[in-house]
Each structure stands twice: as C-alpha cells, then as structure tokens.
N, C-alpha and C positions, 0 to 999 in steps of 0.2 A: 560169482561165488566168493564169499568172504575170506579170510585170512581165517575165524575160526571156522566156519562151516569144512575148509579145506583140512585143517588141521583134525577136525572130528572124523571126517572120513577117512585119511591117509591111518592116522594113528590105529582107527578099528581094525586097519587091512592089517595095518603092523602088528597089532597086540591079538590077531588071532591063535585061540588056542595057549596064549601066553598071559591073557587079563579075562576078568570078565566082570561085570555089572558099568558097563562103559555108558556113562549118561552125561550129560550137559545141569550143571544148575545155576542158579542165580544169571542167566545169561553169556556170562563170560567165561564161568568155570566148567572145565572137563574133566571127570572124577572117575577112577577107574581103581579094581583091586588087582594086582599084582598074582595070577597061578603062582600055587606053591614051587613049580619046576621053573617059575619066572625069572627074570633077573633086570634089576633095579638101573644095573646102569648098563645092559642095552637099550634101555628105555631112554637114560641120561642119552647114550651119544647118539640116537636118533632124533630125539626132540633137538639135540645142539647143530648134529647135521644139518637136518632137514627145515628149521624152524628158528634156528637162532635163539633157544630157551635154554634158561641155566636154572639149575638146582638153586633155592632161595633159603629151605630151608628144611628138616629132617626134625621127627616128631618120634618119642617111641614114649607108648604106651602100654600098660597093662588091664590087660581086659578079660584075665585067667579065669575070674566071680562069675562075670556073665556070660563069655564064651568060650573059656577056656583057651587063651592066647593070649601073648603078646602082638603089638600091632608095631609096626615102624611105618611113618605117613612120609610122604615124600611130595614136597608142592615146586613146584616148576613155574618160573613164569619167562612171559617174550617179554625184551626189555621196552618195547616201544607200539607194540598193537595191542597190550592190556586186556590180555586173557594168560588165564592159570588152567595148567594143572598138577591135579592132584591124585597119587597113586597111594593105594594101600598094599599094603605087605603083609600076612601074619605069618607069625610063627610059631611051632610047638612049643610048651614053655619048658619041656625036661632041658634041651640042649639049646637054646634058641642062639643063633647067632645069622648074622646078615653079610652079603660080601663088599667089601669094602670099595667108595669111589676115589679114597682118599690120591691116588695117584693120578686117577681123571678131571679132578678139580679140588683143590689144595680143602677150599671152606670144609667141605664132606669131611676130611679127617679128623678134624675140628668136634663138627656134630657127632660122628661117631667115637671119638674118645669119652664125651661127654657122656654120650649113652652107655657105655660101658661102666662109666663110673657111677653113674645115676639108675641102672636098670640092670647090671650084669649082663649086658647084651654083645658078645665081642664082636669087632667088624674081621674078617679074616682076611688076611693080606693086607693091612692097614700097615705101613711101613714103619707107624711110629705106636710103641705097642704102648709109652710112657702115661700114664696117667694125666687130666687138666685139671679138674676138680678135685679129686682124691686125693689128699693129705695124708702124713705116713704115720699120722694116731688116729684112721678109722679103719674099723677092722676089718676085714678079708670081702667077708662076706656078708656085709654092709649096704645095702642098694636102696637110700632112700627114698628113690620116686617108685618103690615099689607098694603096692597097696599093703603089704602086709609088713609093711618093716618097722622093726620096733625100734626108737631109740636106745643106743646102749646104753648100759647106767654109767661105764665108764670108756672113756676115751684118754689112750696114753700114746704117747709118742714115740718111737722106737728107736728116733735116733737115727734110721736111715737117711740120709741122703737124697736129694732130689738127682733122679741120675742125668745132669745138664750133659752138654757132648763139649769136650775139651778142648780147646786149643792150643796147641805147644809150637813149639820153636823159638831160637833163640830171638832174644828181645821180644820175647810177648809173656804180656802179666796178665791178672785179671785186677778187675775193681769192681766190690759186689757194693752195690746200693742199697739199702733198705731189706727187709719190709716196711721197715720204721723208719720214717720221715724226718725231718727238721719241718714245725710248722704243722697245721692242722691239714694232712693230709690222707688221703687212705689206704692202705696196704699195699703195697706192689714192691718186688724183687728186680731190681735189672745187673746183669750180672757181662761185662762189659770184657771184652778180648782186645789190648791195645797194644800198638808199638809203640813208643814215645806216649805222643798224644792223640795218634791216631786211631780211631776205632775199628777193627777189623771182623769185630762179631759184638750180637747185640744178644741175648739172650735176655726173656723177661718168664717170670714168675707172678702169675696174679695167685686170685682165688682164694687169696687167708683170711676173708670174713664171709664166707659163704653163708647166706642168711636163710636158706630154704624159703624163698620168696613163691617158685614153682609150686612148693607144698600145701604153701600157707594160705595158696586159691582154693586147695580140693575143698570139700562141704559146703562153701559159703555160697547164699544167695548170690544172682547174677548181679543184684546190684549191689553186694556189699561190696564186690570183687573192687567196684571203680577205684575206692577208698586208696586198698593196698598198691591198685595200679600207678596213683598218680606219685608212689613215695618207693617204686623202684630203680629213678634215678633225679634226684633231688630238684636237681634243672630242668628236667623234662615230664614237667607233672601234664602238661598238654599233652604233649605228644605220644605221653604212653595211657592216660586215659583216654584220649580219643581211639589209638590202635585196638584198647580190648572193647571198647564202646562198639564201637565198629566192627569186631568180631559179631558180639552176640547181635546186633541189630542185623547184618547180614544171614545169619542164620536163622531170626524170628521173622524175618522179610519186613523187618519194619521201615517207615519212610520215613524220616526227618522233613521237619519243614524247611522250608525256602530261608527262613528269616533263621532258623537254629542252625541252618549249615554256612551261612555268612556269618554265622558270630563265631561257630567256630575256626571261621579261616583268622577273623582277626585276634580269636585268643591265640591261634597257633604262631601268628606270623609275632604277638606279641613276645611269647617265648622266643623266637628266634631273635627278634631284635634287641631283646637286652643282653642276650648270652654274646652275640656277635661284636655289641661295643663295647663289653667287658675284657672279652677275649682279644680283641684288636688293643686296647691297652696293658694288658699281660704280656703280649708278645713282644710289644713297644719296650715294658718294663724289664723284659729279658735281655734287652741289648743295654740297659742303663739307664734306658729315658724314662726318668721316671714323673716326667711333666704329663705325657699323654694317658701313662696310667692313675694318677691322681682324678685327671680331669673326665676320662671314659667311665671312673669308680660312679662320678656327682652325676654322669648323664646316667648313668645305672639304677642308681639310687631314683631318681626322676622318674625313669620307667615302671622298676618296682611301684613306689607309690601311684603310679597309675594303673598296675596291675590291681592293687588294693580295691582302687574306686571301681573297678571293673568286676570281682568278683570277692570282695571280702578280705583276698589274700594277696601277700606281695608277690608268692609262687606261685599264685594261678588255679591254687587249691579250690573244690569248689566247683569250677569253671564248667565240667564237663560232667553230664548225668548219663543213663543208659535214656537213648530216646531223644537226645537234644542239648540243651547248654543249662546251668541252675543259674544264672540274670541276664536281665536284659541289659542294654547300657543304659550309664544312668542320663537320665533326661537332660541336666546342666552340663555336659561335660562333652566340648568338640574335640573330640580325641584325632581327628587330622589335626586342626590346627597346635595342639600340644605336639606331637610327632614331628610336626614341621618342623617347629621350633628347638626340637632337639636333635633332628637330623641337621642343619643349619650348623649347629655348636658339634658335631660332631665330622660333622664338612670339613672344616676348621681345622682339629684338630688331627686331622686326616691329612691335609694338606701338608699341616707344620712339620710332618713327621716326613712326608712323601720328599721335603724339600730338605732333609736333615740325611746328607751324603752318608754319617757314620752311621749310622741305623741301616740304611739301605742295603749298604757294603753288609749287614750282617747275615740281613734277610736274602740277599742276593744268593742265589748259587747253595744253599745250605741245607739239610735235607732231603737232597732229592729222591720224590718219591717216581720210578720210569712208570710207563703208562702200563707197558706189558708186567709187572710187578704189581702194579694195582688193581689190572685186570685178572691176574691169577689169583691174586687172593681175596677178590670179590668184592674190595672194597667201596663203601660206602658215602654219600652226603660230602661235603668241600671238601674230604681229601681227596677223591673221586673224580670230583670236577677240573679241582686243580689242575692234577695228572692228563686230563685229556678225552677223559671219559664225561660223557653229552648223556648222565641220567636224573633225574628228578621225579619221585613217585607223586607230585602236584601235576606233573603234565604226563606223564608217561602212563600211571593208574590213578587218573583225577577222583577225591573224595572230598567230603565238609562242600564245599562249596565253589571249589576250585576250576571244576569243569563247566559253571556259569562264566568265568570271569571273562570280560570282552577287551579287557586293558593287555595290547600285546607282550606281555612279559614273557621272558625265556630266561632259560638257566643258564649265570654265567658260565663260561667252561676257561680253565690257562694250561697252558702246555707244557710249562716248566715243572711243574711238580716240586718244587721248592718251599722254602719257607716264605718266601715273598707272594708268591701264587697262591697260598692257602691262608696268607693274611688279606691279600686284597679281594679274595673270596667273600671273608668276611664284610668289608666293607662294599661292595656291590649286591651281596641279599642284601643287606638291613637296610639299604636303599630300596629295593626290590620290596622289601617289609612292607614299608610304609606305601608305599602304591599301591599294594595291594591291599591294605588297614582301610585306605583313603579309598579305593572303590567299593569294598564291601560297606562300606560306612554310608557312602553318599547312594549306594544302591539298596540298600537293606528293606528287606521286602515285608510286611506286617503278616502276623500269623504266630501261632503258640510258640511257645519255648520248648514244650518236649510233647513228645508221641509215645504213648503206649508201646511198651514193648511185648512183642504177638507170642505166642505159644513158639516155646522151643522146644525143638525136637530132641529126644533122647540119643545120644550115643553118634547124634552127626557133627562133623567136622566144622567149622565156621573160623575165619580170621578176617582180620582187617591189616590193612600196609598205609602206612602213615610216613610223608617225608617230615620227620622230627629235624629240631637244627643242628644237629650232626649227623641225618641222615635217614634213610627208610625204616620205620618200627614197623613188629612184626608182630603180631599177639594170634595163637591159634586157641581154639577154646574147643568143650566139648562137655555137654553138660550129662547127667545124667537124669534117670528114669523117678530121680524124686525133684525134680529140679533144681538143681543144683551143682556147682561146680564139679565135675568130675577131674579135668584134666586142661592146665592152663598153661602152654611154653608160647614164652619170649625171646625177641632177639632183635637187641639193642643193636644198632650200628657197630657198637665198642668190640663186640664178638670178633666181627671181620677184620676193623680196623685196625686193634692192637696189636696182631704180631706184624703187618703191613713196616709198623714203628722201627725193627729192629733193620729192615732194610734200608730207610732211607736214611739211618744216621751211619752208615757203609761209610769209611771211607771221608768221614767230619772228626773234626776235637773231640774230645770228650769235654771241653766248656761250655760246646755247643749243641750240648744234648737237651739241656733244659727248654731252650729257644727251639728246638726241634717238636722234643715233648709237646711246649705249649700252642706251638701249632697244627699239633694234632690234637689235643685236649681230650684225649675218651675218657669214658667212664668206668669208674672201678666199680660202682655200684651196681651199675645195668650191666655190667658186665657178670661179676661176681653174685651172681642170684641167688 
C-alpha cells in the first residue's frame, strides 16, 4: 500500500462526519471540504501526527455571487513523498470568521492576519490581533480582495501609530531605519532594540507599496495572467511564471513536452545562477571587499546577456508561456561551454575570498539562523538549507523537467545557519546550476515548444510549487465560469522568510545587520503584493 493510498484511507476514517466530498485528483492530490461543525486545525495536527505534513499555505476567498460564501482553502503537503492536501472550509458571509492555527504553527498567523486585512475574515484566538498589510490611511471597512469593493476616492492617514511591542530597560534605545532607503531601494521599516551595539530585538515593518498584484489577476485571460506573473518580483520572472503556468496547466490537465520541460529547467536554473553570483559578491561587498563584488557584477552582466540570446530579455521575460517555453535555444550558441567558462572565473573568485581570513572572520559566526527557529517559521530555499533543513521542491515535488534528470545531484544542506553557510549556499547551487544547464542541454529531446492548454474548469482549485532561487513559489488559481481569472494568491518565499530575519540578527552589531540582511536577500516586492 502506498504512502498515499494509506493516507487516503486513514484521513476518510478520520474526517468521518467532519469532511465530505473526499476525492483523489491529478494523482497526488487529496481534496476534501472541511463540515461546517469541522475544525481546520484538528486536521492540521493529524496530518502532522500522523503523516509528517505541514500547512504550506491558506487561501480565502469570496464566492457570496455564486454561492453565497466565503471559502478559506487550506493545502497541506508531506515534505518528502510529494502528495498534497487540500481542504475546503466555507463560511457564512454575515459573521464569517475561522479559528486560528496561529499558535500551532507560527506561518498560519501570518496568512490569517493577511486574510483579515484583505477579506474581513478574523482568525479567533490568533494571539497577534495587529494588522500585516493594512495601513492606518485605509479605512475600516475596506477589504480589497473582496469582490465588491470599491476603491475609496480618498485615502488619509490618521496618524496612528503602528502599534510595535516595546522594549525598555536601562541602556536600551531604539534605532528606526527606513522606509526610506539610502540608494535605490524598496520600502521596508526595521526598527532595532539595542544595548550598546548589541541588537536585542529586531522588529521589521514591510508592506508600504502594496500593489494589488492579487487584484490585478481577477478578469484577465489565463494567458494574460503569465505577463503580470513574471513582474511580481523582478528577479524571479522564471520562477513565478512558471509557478502560475503550472497552476493552470495542472488544472487543464495539460502535458508539456519533453523538450519544453528541459528548457524550462535551464531557464530556471539560469535565474538562479545569476542571482547567486551577484548575491555572493554583495555579501563579499558587505564586509569591504569590494574586489569580488566588481568582478561577480562583469560575470552578471555575462549571464544577463546570455539570458538576452535565450529569450529576447536580459530577465528572462518572455521565457515562459501557458503550455510550454516561447524559444527554442538559439542554434549558434553552446550555452554549456559559455557557463563553463564563467563558472571557472567565478571558481576563482570564490576561492580569493575563501582565502581572505578578514572576510571570513565576518561571515563566520554572524547571523545565526537555529534550525528549530527556521523550522518554526517554515522557512524557505538557502536560508533553509543553511540551517539544517534537507528540502528542495526540484526533488522533493519534481516539475519542468527535473524528475527526468539522471545526473545525481542533491541539495546542499550546512548546519550552522550563519552568514557563512547561506553564502557558500550560494556558491554550491550555481555550481549545481550549471550541471544541470549542461544535462538538460546535452539531453534535450526534439518536440514542440508549447501544448494547448485543455479546458478549465470553473470554480476548481489548481496551483503549481516551483523551487524559485530563494526558494519554493506557490501560485493557486481558480478560474471562473466565463473563463477567466477569478481568484489568483501567491506566496513568495520572502512571506516565510522575512520575519525568520529579526531572529538571526539576536544577539550581532547593529553594523552587522546589513551583511546579515544580504544574506538573506528577500524580497520586498513578492512579498508586498
């Protein structure tokens, strides 16, 4: 009997009388609705008992038009036998509220403030009642992923306060950072509790360019959607078009070809390998050396322009259609042997830095993220690994073309959870990159570039989980009855990762916040949607 066969049968016994419409689809997934008298997270600690599955991600919906409810979806997956599930929940819309997991697994609180602020939905018993997204110039009663919500005409500020939690005693100050940057940066608050120069509390503030990204999916054709997917976090135009590519092709049950899911491994691995030698020279530049970040910039630049020749764009724009890839490679162009040659120059530079004692001493010891601190808050991609946690969504829920590959690659994992461990991260993928660039290249199997995408169904769930190079993307979709986008949530790595930040700089400088920061790199934009 299988891992899920057993899981299908154990769960029915369990969810008798407490679920109903309990089916199997696409193979792997077990999709079930949540009885009104049910409750979401005896579900959570049975699937964690029994199965070792964690809550990945939390959806809410408005479905008042057609059926007169809100819905809250709840998907589950095992981190390492590559089956989901998925539970539905509705709710009455007069009082609708849900009971909160937030103290059974930190991420839930997260999703559930979210949903409060985006749906009017409260979690009860949610310990931290504070607002994420909500800014204190929108008004009350304001819930813009509601289908009926109107813009206000005006939006004023009230002057309140964000209400942060304080810390006093003698010889402790604060120092607030930002929104506002020095430098072309994006929005974010860190608001820092020190002794001296010790940090004793980290508190961060995102969320001040909230762009209605989520919104800006409803109405539009499934294939417009790719456009705005690939520009909701700047560096990861791969990784989050393929995520919602991937949703809907899972739900239309379409098949990708052999030859379009090897090109998507190498457009993916190609994002990950510029962002990694970029980011390995930033964190270099953070301790003063600023020889490896000059020279990580020119291999950057190198990639980019071979991003260009690969699909038009130096981002990678382009790259990723619903049904397959929009180019082939181009005919003149050994894209192993260029890779070589700048994995080689990047060797190098790797080395010069590994041998440069003051740099090291900085990276050493700095940051430290514990293992159980980044398993509590779910975290994601090289901080993840760093720490001690062995996941990767290329091996763990193979996609694109990964689940072909014959070349024994594995995910590096370090134990130290440092700044050093999440730099040399970096620099064992984009090693990792290029082997895998270099099999899908030399195996690349003839056959179309994209596949028709099949009739989607109305009003049904579909996502795809993508390892992005900072981590697992998440896109769930769900279209509607004219076809067309109904309801489209994401979740960047940066969701998990961000408040992760305020822990491991516990207990460091506050000089050493930046070199911390940059080795965590998230994103304000995939974040801030």
């Amino acid at each position: 009997m299988t891992d899920f066969t057993r899981l299908n049968s154990a769960l029915i016994e369990h969810l008798k009388g407490r679920a109903k419409d309990v089916m199997i689809k696409r193979g792997n997934e077990l999709h079930c609705r949540i009885a009104r008298g049910g409750d979401a997270v005896a579900l959570a600690e049975f699937l964690r008992r029994d199965f070792n599955a964690e809550l990945i991600l939390m959806v809410a919906n408005d479905r008042r038009a057609d059926k007169g409810v809100f819905e809250i979806h709840y998907l589950f997956a095992q981190p390492r036998e590559n089956w989901f599930l998925h539970a539905t929940k509705e709710l009455t819309p007069e009082r609708p509220t849900i009971t909160s997991m937030a103290t059974f697994y930190y991420p839930a609180s997260r999703f559930e403030r979210e949903i409060k602020d985006m749906f009017g939905i409260p979690a009860v018993r949610n310990p931290d009642a504070r607002p994420l997204v909500r800014h204190a110039f929108w008004p009350e009663d304001y819930f813009p992923l509601r289908k009926d919500a109107v813009v206000p005409s005006e939006f004023r500020d009230d002057g309140t306060p964000f209400p942060f939690q304080q810390v006093g005693g003698e010889g402790v100050y604060e120092i607030p950072v930002g929104p506002v940057h020095a430098g072309i940066i994006e929005p974010g608050h860190f608001r820092f509790s020190v002794v001296g120069e010790t940090v004793i509390d980290l508190k961060i503030r995102l969320y001040f360019t909230h762009k209605g990204t989520e919104k800006l999916f409803e109405g539009r054709l499934p294939e417009e959607g790719v456009e705005l997917a690939e520009r909701i976090s700047g560096d990861t135009t791969i990784g989050h078009s393929l995520a919602y590519c991937q949703a809907l092709e899972a739900l239309a049950l379409t098949e990708v070809s052999p030859r379009a899911r090897f090109l998507r491994v190498i457009l993916l691995e190609m994002e990950r390998l510029y962002n990694h030698i970029a980011d390995f020279g930033m964190i270099a530049n953070d301790t003063g050396f600023a020889f490896a970040h000059a020279h990580c910039f020119r291999l950057r630049e190198r990639l980019l322009r071979l991003n260009k020749q690969l699909t038009g764009n130096r981002l990678l724009r382009g790259g990723i259609v619903t049904g397959g890839v929009g180019h082939d490679l181009p005919q003149e162009l050994d894209l192993p042997e260029e890779l070589e040659a700048i994995l080689r120059d990047f060797n190098e530079i790797v080395g010069i830095c590994l041998n440069n004692s003051i740099l090291i001493d900085r990276l050493e010891g700095a940051g430290t993220l514990t293992k159980e601190t980044a398993t509590d808050h779910g975290v994601l991609g090289y901080v993840a690994r760093a720490s001690g946690i062995d996941m990767d969504a290329r091996r763990d829920h193979p996609f694109a073309g990964y689940g072909e590959m014959s070349f024994p690659w594995k995910a590096p994992v370090y134990q130290s959870g440092d700044v050093l461990a999440r730099t040399m991260m970096r620099v064992d993928e984009a090693r990792e990159s290029v082997n895998l660039i270099r099999q899908a290249f030399h195996n690349l199997p003839e056959g179309p570039l994209t596949a028709p995408l099949g009739p989607l169904p109305a009003f049904e769930p579909g996502f795809g989980i993508v390892e992005g190079w900072r981590g697992a993307i998440l896109h769930w979709v769900m279209i509607d009855d004219r076809g067309r986008m109904f309801r489209v949530k994401v979740k960047d790595p940066s969701f998990v990762n961000w408040p992760a930040l305020s822990y491991a700089q516990l207990k460091n400088i506050v000089p050493d916040f930046p070199l911390c920061n940059k080795s965590f790199n998230q994103s304000y934009s995939g974040n801030d949607l």
